[in-house]
ROSE-4610 file (N, C-alpha, C; in Angstrom, 1 decimal, always signed):
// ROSE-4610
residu = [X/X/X/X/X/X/X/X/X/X/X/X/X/X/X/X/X/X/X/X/X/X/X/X/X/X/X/X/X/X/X/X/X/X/X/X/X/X/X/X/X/X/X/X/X/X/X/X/X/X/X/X/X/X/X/X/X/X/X/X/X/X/X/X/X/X/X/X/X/X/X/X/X/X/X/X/X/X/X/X/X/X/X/X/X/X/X/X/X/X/X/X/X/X/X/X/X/X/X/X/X/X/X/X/X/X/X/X/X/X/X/X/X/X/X/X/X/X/X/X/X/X/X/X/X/X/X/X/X/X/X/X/X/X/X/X/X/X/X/X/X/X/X/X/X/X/X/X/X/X/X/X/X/X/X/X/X/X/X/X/X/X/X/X/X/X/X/X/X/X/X/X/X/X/X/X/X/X/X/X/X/X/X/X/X/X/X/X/X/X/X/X/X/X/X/X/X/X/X/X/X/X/X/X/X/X/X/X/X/X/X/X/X/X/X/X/X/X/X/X/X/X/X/X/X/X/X/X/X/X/X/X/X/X/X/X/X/X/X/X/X/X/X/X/X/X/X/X/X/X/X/X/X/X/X/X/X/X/X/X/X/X/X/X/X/X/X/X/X/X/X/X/X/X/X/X/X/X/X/X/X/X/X/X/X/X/X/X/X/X/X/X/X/X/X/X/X/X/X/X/X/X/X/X/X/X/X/X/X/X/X/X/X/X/X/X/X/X/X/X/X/X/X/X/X/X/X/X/X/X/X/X/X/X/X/X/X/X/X/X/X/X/X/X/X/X/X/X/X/X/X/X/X/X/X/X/X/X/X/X/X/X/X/X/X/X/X/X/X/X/X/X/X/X/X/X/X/X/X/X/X/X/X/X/X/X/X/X/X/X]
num = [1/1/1/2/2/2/3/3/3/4/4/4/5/5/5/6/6/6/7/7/7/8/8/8/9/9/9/10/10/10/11/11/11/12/12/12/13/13/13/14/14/14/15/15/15/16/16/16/17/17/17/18/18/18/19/19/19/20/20/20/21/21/21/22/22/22/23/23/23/24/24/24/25/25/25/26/26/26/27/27/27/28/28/28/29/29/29/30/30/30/31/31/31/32/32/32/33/33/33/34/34/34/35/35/35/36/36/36/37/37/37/38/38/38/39/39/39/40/40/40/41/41/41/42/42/42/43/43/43/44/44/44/45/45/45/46/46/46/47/47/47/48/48/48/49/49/49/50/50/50/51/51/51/52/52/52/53/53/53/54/54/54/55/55/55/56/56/56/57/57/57/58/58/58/59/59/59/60/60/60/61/61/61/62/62/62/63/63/63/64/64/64/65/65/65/66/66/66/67/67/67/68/68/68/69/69/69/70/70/70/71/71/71/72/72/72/73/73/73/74/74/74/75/75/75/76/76/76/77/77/77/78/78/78/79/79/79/80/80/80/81/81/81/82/82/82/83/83/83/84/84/84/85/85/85/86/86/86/87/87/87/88/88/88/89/89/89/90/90/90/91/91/91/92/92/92/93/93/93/94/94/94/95/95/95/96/96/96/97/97/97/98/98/98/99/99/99/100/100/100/101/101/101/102/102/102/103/103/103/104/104/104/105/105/105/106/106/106/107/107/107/108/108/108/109/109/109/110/110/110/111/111/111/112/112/112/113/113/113/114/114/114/115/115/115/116/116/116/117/117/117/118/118/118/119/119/119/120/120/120/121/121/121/122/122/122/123/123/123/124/124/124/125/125/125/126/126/126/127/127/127/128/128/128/129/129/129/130/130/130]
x = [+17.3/+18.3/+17.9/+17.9/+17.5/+18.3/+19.4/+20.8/+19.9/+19.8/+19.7/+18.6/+17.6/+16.4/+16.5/+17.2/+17.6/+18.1/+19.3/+19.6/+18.8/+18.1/+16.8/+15.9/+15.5/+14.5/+15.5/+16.5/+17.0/+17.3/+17.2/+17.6/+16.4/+15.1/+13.6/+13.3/+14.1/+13.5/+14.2/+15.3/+16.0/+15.5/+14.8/+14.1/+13.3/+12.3/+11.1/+10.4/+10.0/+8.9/+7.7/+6.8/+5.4/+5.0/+5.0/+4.1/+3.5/+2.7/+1.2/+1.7/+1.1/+1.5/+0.6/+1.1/+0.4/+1.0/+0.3/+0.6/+1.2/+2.4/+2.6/+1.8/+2.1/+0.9/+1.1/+0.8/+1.3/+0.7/+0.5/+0.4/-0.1/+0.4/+0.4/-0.5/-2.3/-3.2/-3.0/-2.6/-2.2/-1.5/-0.2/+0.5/+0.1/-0.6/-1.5/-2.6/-3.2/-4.0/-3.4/-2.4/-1.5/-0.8/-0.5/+0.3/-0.8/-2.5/-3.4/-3.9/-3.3/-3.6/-2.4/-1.5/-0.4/-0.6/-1.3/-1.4/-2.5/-3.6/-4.5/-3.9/-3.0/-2.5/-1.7/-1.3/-0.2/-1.2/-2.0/-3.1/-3.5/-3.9/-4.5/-3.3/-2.1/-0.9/-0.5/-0.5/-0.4/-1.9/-2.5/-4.1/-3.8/-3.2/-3.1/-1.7/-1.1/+0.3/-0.4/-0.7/-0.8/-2.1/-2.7/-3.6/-3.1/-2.0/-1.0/-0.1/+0.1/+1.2/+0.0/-0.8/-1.9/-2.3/-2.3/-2.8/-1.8/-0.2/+0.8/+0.9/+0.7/+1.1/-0.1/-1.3/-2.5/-1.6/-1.3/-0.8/+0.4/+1.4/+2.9/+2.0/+0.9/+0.7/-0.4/-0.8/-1.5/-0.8/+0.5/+1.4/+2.4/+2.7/+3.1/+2.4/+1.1/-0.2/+0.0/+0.2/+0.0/+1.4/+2.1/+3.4/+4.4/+4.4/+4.9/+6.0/+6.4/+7.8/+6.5/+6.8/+6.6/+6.8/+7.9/+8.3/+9.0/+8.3/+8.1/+9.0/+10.3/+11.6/+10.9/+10.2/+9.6/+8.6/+7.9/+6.7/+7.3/+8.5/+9.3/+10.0/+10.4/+11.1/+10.1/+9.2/+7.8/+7.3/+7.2/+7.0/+8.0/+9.5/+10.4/+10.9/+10.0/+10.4/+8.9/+8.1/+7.1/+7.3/+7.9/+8.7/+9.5/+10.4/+11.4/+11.3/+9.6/+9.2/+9.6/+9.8/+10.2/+12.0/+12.3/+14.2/+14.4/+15.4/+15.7/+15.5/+14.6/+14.1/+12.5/+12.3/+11.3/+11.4/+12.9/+13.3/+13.2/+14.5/+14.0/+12.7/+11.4/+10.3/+9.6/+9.7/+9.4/+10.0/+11.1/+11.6/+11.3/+10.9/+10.5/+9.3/+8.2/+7.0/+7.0/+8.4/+8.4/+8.8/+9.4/+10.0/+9.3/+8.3/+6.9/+5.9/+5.9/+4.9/+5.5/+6.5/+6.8/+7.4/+7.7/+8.5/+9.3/+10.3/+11.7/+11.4/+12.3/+11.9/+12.6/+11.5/+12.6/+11.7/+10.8/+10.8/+9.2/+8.3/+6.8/+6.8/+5.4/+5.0/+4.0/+3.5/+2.7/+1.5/+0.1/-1.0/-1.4/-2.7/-3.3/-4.6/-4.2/-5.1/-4.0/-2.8/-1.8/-0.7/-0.9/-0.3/+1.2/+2.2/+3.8/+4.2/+5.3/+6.0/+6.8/+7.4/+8.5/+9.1/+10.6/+11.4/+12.0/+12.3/+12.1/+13.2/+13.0/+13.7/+14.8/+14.8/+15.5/+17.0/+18.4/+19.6/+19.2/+19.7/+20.3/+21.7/+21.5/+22.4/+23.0/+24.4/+25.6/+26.2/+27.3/+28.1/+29.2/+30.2/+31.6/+32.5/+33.1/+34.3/+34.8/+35.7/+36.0/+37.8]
y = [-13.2/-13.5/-12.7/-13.2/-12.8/-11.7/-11.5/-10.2/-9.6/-9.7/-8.3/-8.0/-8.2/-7.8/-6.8/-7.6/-6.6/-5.4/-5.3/-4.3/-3.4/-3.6/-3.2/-2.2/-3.2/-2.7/-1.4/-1.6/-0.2/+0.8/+0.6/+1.8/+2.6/+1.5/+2.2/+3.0/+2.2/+3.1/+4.4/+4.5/+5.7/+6.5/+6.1/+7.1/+7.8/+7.4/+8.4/+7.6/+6.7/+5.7/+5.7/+6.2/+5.7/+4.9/+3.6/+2.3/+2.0/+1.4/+0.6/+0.0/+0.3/-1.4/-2.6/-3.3/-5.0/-5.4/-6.2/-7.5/-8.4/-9.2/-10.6/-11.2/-12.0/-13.3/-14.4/-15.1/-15.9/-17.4/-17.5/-19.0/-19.4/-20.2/-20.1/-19.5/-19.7/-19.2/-17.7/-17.2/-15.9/-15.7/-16.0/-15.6/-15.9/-17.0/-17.5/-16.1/-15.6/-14.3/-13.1/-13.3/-12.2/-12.0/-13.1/-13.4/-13.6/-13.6/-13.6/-12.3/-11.8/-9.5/-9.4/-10.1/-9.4/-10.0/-11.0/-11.4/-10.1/-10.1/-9.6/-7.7/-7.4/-5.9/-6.1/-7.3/-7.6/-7.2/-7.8/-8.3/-6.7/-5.7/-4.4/-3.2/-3.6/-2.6/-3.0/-4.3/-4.6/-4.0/-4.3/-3.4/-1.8/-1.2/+0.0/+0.6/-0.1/+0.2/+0.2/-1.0/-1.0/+0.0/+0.6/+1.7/+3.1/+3.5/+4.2/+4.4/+3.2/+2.9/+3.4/+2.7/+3.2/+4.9/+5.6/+7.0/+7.6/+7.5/+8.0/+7.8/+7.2/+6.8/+7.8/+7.5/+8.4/+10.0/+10.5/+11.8/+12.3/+10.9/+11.2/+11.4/+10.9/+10.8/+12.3/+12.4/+13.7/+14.9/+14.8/+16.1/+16.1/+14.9/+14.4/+15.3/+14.8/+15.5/+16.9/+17.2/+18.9/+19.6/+19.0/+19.8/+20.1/+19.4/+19.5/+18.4/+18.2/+17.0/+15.9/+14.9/+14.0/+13.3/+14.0/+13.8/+15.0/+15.5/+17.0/+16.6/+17.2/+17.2/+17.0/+18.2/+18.8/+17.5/+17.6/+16.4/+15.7/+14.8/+13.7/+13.8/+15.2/+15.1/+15.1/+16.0/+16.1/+14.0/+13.4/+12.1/+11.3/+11.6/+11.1/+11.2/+13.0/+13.5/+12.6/+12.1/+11.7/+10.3/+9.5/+8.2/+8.0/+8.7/+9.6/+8.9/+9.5/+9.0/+7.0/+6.4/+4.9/+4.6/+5.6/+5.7/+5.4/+5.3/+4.7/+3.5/+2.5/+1.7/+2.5/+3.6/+4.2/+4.8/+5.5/+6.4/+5.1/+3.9/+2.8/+2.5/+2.6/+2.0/+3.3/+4.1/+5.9/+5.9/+5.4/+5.5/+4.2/+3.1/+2.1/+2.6/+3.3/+3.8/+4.4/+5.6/+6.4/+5.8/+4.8/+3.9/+3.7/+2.8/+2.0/+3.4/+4.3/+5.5/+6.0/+5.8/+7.1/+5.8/+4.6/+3.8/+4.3/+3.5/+3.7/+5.1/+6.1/+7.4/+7.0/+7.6/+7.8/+6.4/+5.6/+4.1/+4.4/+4.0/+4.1/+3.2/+3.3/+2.1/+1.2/+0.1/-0.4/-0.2/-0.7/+0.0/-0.9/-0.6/-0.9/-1.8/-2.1/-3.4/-4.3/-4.0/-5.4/-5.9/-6.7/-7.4/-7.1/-6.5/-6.5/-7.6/-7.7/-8.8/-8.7/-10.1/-10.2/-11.6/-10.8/-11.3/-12.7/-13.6/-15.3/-15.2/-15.8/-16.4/-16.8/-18.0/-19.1/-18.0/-18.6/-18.0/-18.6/-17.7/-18.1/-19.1/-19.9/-21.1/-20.7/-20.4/-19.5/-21.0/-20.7/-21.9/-21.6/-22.6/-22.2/-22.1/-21.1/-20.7/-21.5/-21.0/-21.9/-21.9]
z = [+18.3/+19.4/+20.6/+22.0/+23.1/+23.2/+23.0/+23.7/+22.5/+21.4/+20.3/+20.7/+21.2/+21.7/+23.0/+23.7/+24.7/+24.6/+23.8/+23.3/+22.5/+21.8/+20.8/+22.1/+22.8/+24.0/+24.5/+25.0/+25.7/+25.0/+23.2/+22.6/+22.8/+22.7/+22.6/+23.5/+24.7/+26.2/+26.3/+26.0/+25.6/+24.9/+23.7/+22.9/+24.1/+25.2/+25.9/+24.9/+25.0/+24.5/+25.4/+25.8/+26.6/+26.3/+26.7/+26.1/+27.2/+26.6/+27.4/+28.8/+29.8/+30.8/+30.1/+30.1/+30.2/+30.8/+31.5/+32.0/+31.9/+32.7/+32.1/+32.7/+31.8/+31.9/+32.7/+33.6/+34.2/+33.7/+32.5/+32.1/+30.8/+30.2/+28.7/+28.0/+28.7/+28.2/+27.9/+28.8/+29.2/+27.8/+27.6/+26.7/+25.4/+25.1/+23.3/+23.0/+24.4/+24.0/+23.6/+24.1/+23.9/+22.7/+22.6/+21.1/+19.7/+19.8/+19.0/+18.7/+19.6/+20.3/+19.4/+19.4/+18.3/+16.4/+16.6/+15.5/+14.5/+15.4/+15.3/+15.1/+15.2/+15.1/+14.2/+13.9/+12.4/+11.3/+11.6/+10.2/+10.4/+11.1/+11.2/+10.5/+11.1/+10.1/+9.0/+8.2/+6.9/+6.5/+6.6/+5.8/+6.1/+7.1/+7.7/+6.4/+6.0/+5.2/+3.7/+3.3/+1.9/+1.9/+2.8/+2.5/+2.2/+3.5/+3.5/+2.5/+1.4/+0.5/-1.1/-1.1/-2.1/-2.0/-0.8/-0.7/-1.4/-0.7/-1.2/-2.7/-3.7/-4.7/-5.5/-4.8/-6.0/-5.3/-4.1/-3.9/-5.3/-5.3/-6.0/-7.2/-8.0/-9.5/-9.5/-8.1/-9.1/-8.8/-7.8/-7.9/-9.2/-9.8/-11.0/-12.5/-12.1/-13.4/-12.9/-12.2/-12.1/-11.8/-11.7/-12.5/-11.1/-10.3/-9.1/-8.9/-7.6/-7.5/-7.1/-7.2/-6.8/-4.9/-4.9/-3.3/-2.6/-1.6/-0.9/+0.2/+0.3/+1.4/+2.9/+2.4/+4.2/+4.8/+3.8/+4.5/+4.8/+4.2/+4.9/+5.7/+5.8/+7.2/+8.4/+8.1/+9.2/+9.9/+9.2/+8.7/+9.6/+9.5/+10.3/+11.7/+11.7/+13.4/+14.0/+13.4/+13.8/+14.4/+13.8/+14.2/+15.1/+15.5/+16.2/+17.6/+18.2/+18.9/+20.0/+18.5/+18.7/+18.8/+18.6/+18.8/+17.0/+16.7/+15.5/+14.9/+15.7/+15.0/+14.1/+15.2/+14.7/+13.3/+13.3/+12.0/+10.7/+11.3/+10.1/+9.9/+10.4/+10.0/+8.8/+9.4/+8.5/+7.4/+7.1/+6.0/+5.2/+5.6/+5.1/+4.2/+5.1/+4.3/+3.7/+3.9/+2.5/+1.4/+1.6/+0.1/-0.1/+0.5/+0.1/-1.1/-0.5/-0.5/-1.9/-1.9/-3.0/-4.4/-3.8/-5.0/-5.6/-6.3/-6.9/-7.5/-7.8/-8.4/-9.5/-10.8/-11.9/-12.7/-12.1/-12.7/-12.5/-13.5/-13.5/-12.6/-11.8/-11.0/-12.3/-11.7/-12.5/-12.5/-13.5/-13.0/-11.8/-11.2/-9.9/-10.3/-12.0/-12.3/-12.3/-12.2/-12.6/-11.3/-11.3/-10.2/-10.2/-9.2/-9.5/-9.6/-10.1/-10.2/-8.8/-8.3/-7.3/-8.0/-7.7/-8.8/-7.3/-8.4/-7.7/-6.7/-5.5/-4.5/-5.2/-5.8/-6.1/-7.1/-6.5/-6.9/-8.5/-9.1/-10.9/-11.0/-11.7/-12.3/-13.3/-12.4/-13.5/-14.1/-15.6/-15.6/-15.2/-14.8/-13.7/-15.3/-14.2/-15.3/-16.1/-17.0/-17.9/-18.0]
């Protein structure tokens, strides 16, 4: 939605965000390049995450084997003043990765030969009361 965007944008700029100038573009060409510059950085932070997501995981298993916690308070906090930067959409994305990074606690992950499951879209077919 255009207004939540809006609003989104001024929480960011309130953060003290430095971002790039670019350009607008003044004509479709203009904006298909732009929007292939964004595709193209999509496809670079999904490879950039599940790499980030795989580091964290070999970190949690071998602080695990050696007798340590698995998830270090400090570092995460360090991790979130880092994000900080982007306003609170920045804090939600930081904590996204730590979920990612660290996985449900308390629950093994699976190995890294086996594919996870993702449990189905499709709602379950209750029968109606009786």
């Amino acid at each position: 939605m255009l207004t939540s965007t809006r609003v989104r944008r001024v929480e960011m700029s309130e953060a003290g965000m430095n971002l790039p100038l670019i350009p607008v573009p003044e004509s479709e060409e203009g904006i298909n390049a732009l929007r292939t510059e964004i595709d193209q950085i999509d496809a670079e932070l999904l490879r950039l995450i599940k790499r980030r997501t795989a580091i964290s995981h070999a970190i949690g298993d071998a602080r695990r084997h050696l007798g340590g916690p698995r998830v270090v308070h400090s570092r995460e906090m360090k991790i979130l003043d880092r994000f900080r930067d982007l306003g609170q959409p920045g804090v939600d994305l930081a904590l996204m990765l730590l979920d990612l990074g660290r996985g449900k606690l308390g629950r093994s992950r699976p190995s890294s030969s086996v594919a996870p499951t993702v449990p189905s879209a499709e709602p379950s077919v209750q029968p109606p009361p009786s």
